[in-house]
BALOBA-1460 file (C-alpha; in Angstrom, 3 decimals):
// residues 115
<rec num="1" residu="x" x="0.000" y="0.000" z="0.000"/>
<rec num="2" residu="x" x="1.306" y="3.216" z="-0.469"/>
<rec num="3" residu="x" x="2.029" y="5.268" z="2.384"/>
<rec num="4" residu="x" x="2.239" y="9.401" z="3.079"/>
<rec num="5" residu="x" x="5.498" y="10.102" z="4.960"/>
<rec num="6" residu="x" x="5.909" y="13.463" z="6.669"/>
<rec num="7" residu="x" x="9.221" y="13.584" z="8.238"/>
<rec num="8" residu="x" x="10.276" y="16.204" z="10.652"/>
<rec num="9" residu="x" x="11.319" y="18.512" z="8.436"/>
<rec num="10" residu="x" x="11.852" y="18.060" z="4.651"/>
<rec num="11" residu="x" x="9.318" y="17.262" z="2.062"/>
<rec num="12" residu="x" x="6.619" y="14.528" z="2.664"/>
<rec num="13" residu="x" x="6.876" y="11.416" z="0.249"/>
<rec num="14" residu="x" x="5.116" y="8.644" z="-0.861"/>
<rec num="15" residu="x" x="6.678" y="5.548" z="-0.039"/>
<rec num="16" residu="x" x="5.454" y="1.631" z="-0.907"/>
<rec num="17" residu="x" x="4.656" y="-0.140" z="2.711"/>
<rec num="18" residu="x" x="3.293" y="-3.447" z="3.794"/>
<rec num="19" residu="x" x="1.198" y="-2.260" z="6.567"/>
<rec num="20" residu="x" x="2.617" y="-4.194" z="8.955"/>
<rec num="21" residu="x" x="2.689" y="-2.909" z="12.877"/>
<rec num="22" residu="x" x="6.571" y="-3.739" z="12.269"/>
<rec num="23" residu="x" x="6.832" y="-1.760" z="9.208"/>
<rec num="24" residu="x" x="4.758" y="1.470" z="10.897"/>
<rec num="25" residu="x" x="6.793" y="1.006" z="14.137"/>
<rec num="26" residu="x" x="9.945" y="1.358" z="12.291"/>
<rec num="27" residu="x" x="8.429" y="4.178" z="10.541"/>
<rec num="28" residu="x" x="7.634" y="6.623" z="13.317"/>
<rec num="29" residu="x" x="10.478" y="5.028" z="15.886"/>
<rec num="30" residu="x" x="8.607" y="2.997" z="18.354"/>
<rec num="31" residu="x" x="5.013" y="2.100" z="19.365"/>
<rec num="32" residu="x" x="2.173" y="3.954" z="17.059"/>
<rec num="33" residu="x" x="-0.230" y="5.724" z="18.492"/>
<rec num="34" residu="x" x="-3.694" y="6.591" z="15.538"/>
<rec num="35" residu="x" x="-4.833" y="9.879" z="14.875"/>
<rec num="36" residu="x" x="-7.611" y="9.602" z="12.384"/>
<rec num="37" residu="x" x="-7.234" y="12.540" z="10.083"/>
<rec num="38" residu="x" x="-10.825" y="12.126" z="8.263"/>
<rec num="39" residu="x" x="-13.757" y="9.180" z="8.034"/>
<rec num="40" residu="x" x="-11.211" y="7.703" z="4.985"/>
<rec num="41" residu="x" x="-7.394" y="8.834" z="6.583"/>
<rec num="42" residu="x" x="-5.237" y="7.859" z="9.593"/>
<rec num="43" residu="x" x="-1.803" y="9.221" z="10.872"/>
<rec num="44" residu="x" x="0.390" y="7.282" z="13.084"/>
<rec num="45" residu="x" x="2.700" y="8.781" z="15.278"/>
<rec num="46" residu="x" x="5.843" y="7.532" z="17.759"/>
<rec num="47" residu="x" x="3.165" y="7.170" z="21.005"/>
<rec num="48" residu="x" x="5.918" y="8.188" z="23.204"/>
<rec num="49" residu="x" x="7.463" y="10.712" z="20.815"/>
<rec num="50" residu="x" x="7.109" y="13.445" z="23.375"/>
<rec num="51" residu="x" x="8.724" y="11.659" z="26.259"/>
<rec num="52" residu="x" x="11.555" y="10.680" z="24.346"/>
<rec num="53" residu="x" x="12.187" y="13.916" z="23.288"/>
<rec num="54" residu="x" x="11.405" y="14.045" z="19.433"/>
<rec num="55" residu="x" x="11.329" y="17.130" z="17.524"/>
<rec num="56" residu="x" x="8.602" y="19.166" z="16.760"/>
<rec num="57" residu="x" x="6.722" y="17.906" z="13.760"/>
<rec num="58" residu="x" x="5.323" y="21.688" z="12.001"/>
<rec num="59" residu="x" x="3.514" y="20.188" z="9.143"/>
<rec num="60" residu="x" x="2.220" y="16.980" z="11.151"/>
<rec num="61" residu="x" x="0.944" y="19.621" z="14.006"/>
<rec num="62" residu="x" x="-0.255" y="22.118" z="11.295"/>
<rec num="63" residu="x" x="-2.160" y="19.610" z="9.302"/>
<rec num="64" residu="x" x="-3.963" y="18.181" z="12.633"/>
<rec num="65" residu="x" x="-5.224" y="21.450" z="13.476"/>
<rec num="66" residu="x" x="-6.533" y="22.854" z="10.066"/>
<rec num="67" residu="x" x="-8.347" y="19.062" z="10.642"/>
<rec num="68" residu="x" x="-9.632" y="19.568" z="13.385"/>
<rec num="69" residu="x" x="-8.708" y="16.248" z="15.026"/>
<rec num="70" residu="x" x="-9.110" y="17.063" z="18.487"/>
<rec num="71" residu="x" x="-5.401" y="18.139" z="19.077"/>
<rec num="72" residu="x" x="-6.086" y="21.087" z="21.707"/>
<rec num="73" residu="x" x="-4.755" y="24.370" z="20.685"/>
<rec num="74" residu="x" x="-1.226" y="24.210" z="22.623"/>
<rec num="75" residu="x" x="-0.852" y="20.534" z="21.461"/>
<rec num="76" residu="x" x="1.476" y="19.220" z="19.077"/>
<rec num="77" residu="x" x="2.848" y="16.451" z="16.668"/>
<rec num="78" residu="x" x="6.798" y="14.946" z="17.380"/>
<rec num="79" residu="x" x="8.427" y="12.634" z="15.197"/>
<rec num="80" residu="x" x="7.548" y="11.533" z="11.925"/>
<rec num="81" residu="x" x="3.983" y="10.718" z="10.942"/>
<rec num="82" residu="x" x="2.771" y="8.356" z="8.635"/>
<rec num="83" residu="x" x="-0.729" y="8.386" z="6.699"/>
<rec num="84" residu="x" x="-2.673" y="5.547" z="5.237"/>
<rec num="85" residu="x" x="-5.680" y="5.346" z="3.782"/>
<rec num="86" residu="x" x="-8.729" y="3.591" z="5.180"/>
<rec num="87" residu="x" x="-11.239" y="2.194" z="3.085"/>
<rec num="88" residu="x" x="-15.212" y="1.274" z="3.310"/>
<rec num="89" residu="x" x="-14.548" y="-1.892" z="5.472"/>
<rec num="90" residu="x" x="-12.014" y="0.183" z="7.718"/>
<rec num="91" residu="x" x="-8.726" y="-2.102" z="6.679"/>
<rec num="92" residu="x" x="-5.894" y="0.350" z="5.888"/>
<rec num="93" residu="x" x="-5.342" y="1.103" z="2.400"/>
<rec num="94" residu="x" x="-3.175" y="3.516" z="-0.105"/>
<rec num="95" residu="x" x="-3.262" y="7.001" z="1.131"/>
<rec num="96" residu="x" x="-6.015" y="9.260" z="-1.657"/>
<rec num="97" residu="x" x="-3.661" y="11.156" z="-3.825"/>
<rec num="98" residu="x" x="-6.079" y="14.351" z="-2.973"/>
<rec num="99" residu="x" x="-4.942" y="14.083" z="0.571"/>
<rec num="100" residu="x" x="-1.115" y="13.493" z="-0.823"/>
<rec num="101" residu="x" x="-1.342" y="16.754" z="-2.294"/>
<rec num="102" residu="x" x="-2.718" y="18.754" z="0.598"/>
<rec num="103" residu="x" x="-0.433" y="18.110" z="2.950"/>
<rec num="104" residu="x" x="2.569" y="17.844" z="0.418"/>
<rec num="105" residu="x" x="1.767" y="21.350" z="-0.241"/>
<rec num="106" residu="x" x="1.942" y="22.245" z="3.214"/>
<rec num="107" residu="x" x="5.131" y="20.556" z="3.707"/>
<rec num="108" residu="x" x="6.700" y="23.167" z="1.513"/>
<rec num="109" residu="x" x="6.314" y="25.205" z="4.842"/>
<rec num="110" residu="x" x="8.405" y="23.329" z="6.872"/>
<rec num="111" residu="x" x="11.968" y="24.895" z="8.067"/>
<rec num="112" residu="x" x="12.925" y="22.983" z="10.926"/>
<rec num="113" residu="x" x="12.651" y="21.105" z="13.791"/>
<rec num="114" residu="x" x="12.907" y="22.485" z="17.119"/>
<rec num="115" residu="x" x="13.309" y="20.160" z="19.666"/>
């Protein structure tokens, strides 16, 4: 399935994934934690990005907010976050290539992490 990277900093790709936990884990760092972007999307996160000591994720944080996700206001996304698609049965799937160009246009944004 194809996959929506958005790395710390940088541009966001699209990357070919297998959906695995393993592969997602590896992904973000360590355990995922779901934030469901819309009824058809899903970002995973590092679930203890913040404890660790990750850096601030702008265009992950940005793109939860203008969602309205339920991040409160003075909340915020560390570590790399990966999107996936869900489809009508709610099994992962590719990530829309509408959504891919959202956020990959707010990824232009992006000029560093601060930690």
């Amino acid at each position: 399935m194809l996959a929506m990277l958005m790395p710390v900093c940088g541009p966001a790709s699209v990357q070919e994934i297998d959906g695995s936990l393993a592969s997602l884990q590896k992904l973000v760092g360590g355990y995922i934690q779901a934030i469901k972007l819309t009824p058809c999307v899903v970002g995973y996160i590092n679930e203890d990005g913040k404890a660790t000591g990750l850096f601030f994720n702008k265009t992950a944080t940005w793109a939860c907010h203008q969602l309205a996700v339920g991040l409160a206001e003075d909340d915020y996304i560390v570590g790399p976050m990966v999107i996936v698609g869900v489809d009508e049965n709610g099994d992962e799937a590719s990530v829309p290539a509408e959504f891919v160009s959202l956020l990959a246009e707010a990824a232009k944004y992006c000029k560093g992490g601060v930690k």
